[in-house]
SEGUFI-343620 format. One record per atom (N, C-alpha, C): x, y, z. Coordinates in steps of 0.1 Angstrom, whole numbers, padded with zeros to 4 digits, always signed. Atoms other than C-alpha are relative to their C-alpha. Layout:
% residues N
XYZ...
//
This chain:
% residues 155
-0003-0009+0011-0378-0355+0359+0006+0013+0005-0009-0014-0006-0355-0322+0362-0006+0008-0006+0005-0016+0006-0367-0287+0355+0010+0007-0001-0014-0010+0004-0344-0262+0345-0007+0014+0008+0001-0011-0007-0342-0233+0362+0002+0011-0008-0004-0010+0004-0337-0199+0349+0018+0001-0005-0018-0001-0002-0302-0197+0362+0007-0008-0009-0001+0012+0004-0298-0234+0350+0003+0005-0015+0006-0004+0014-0308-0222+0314+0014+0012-0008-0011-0012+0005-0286-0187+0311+0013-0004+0002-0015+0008-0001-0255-0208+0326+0005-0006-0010-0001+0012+0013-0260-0233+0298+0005+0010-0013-0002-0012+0011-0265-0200+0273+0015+0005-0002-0017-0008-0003-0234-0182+0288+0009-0010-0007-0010+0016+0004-0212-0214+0280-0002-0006-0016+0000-0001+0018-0225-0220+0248+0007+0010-0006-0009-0008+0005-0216-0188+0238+0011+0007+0001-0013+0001-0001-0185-0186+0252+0012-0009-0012-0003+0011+0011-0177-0220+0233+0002+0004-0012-0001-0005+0018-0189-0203+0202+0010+0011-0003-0008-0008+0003-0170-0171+0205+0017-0006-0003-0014+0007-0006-0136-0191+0217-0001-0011-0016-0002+0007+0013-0145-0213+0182+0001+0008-0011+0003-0013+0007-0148-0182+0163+0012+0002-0006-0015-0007+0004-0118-0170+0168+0014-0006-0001-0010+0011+0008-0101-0199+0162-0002+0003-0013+0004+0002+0017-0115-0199+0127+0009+0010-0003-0005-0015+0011-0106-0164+0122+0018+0000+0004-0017+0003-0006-0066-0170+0139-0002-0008-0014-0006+0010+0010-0063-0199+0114-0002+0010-0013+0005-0007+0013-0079-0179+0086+0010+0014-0003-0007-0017+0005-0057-0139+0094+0010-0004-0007-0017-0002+0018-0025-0150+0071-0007+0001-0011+0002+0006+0017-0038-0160+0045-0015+0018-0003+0004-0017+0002-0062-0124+0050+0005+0009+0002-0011-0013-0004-0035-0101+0064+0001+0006-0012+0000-0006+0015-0027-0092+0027-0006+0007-0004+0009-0007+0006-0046-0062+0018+0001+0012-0006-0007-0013+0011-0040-0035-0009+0002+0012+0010-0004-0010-0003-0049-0009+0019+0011-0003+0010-0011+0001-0013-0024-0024+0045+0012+0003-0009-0011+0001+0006+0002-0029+0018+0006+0014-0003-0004-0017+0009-0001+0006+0004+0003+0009+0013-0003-0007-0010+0000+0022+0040+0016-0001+0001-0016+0004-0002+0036+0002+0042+0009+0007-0011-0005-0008+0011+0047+0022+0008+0010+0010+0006-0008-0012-0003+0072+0050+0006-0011+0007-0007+0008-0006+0010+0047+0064-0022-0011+0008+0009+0013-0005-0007+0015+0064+0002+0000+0014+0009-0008-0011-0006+0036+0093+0024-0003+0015-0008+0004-0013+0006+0030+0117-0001-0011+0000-0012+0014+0003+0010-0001+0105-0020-0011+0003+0007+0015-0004-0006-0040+0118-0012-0008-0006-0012+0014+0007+0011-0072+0107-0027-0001-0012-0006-0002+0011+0003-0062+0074-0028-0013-0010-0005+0007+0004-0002-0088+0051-0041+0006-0016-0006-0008+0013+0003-0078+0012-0040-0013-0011-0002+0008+0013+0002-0098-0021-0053+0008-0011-0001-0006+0009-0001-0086-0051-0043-0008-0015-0015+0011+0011+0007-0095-0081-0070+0010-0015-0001-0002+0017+0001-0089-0121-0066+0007-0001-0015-0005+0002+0006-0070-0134-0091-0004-0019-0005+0005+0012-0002-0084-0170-0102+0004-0009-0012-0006+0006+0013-0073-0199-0125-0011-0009-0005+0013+0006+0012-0096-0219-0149-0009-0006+0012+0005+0015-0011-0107-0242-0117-0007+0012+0015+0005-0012-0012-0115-0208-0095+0002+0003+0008-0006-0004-0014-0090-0209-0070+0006+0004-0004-0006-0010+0000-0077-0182-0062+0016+0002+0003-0013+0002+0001-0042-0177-0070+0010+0013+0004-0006-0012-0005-0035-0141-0058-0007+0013-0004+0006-0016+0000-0045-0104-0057+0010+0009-0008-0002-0010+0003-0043-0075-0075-0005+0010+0003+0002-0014-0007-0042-0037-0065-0004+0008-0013+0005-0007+0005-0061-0015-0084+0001+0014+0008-0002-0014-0010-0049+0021-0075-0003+0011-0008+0003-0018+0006-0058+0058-0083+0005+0007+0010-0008-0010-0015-0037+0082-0060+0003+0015-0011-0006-0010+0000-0025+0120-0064+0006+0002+0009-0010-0004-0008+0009+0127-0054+0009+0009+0000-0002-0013+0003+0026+0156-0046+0019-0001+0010-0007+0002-0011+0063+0153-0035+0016+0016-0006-0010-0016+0001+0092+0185-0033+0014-0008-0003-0009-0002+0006+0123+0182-0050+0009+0012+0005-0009-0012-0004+0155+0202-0031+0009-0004-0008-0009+0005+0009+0181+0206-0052+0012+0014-0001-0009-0018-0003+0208+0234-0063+0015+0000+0007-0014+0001-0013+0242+0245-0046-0009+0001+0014+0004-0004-0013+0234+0244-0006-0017+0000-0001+0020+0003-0007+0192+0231-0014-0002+0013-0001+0007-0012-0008+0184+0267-0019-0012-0005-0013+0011-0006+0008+0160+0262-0049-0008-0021-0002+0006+0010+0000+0134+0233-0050-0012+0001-0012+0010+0002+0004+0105+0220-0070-0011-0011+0007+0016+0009+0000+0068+0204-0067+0002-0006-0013+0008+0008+0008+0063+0171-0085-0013-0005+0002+0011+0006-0004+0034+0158-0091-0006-0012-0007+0004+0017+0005+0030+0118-0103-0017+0000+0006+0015+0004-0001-0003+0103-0101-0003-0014-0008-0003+0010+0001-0016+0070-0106-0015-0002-0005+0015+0000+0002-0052+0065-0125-0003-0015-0002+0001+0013-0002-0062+0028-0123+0008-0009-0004-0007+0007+0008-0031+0018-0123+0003-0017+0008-0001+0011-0005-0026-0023-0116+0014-0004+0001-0007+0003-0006-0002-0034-0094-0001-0018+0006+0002+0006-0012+0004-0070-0077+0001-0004+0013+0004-0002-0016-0004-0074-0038+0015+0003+0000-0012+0001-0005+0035-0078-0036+0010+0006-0004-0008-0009+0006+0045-0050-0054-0006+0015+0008+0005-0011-0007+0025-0023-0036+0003+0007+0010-0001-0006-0011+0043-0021-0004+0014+0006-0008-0014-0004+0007+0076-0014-0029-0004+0014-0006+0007-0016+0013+0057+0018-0046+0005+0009+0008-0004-0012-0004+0077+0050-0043+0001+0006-0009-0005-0012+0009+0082+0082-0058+0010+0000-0005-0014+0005+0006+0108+0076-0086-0005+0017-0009-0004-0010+0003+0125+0113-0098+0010+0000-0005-0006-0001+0005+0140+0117-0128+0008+0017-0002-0005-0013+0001+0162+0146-0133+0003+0002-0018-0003+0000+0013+0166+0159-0171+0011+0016+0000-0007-0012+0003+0190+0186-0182-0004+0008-0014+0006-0009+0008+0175+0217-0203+0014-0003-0013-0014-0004+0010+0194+0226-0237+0011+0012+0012-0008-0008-0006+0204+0258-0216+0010-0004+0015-0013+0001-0015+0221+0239-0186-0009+0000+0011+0005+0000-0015+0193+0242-0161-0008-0017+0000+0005+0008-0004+0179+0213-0147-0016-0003+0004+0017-0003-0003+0141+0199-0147+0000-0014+0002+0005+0014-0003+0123+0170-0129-0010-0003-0003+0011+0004+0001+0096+0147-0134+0000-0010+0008+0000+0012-0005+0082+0121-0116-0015-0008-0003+0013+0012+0000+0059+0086-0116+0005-0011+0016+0000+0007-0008+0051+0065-0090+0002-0020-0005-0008+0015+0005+0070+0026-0092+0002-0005+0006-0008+0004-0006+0080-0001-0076+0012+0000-0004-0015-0003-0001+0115+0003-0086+0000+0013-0007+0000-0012+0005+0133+0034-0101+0012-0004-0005-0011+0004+0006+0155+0021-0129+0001+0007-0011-0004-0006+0011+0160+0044-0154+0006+0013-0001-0012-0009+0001+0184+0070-0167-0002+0009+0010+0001-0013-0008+0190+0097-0142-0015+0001+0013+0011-0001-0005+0162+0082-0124+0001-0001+0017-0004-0003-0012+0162+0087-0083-0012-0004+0007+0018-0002-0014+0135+0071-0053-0002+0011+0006+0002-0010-0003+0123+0092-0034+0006+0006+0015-0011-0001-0017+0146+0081+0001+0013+0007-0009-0016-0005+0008+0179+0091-0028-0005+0014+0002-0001-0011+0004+0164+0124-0033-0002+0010+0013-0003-0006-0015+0158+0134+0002+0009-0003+0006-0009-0001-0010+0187+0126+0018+0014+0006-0010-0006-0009+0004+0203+0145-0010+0010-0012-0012-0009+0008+0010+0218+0114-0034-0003+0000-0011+0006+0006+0014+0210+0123-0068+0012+0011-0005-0010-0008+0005+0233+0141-0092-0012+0016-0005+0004-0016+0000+0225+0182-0096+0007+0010-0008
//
């Protein structure tokens, strides 16, 4: 009959848990795509997130009669605060400030979220902005927030 030794025993241990780790992280390799996707990674990738604070995000499953899950949605709340130059020669600017109070987004619209800056014209001729946070920025006189920094919006 064989005795195990100490050594014998912790060798075995070691090796096991080698095995297990090394199967582990298999699981978790096969398993990161399909988890990569996550409201806060997506929203880091934003143009929006750049000039948003207080961000608060809830990610929620999306499920069909049968309970598989068919996709995610972004539940966001942000305050954003982004400057507006504008004028002959940029001398006179403004602070917008969009904001976003639970507003729902899908996973695959979140890394698209930027500062969209409308420009309006007063009765008297002067010019005033507003802004909301979107994935796109399609409406009248409406400008992202890469157009309005690098100076392409009409003034």
């Amino acid at each position: 009959m064989k005795s195990r030794t100490r050594a014998g025993v912790r060798d075995r241990f070691i090796a096991f848990a080698f095995m297990a780790t090394a199967s582990l992280a298999g699981l978790i390799g096969v398993a990161a795509p399909a988890e990569a996707a996550s409201c806060q990674n997506e929203w880091r990738s934003s143009t929006a997130s750049q000039y948003c604070s207080n961000t608060v995000m809830t990610q929620v499953a999306i499920s069909d009669q049968n309970n598989n899950i068919t996709g995610h949605e972004c539940d966001i709340t942000t305050s954003c605060s982004f400057d507006v130059t504008y004028g002959s020669g940029g001398r006179s600017s403004v602070t917008v400030t969009p904001s976003l109070s639970l507003a729902v987004f899908d996973i695959e619209q979140v890394p698209l979220l930027t500062i969209c800056v409308t420009e309006s014209a007063g009765s008297d001729g002067s010019s005033t902005y507003s802004a909301r946070v979107a994935p796109a920025c399609n409406g009248a006189n409406e400008y992202t927030a890469v157009e309005v920094i690098n100076g392409e919006f009409h003034d």
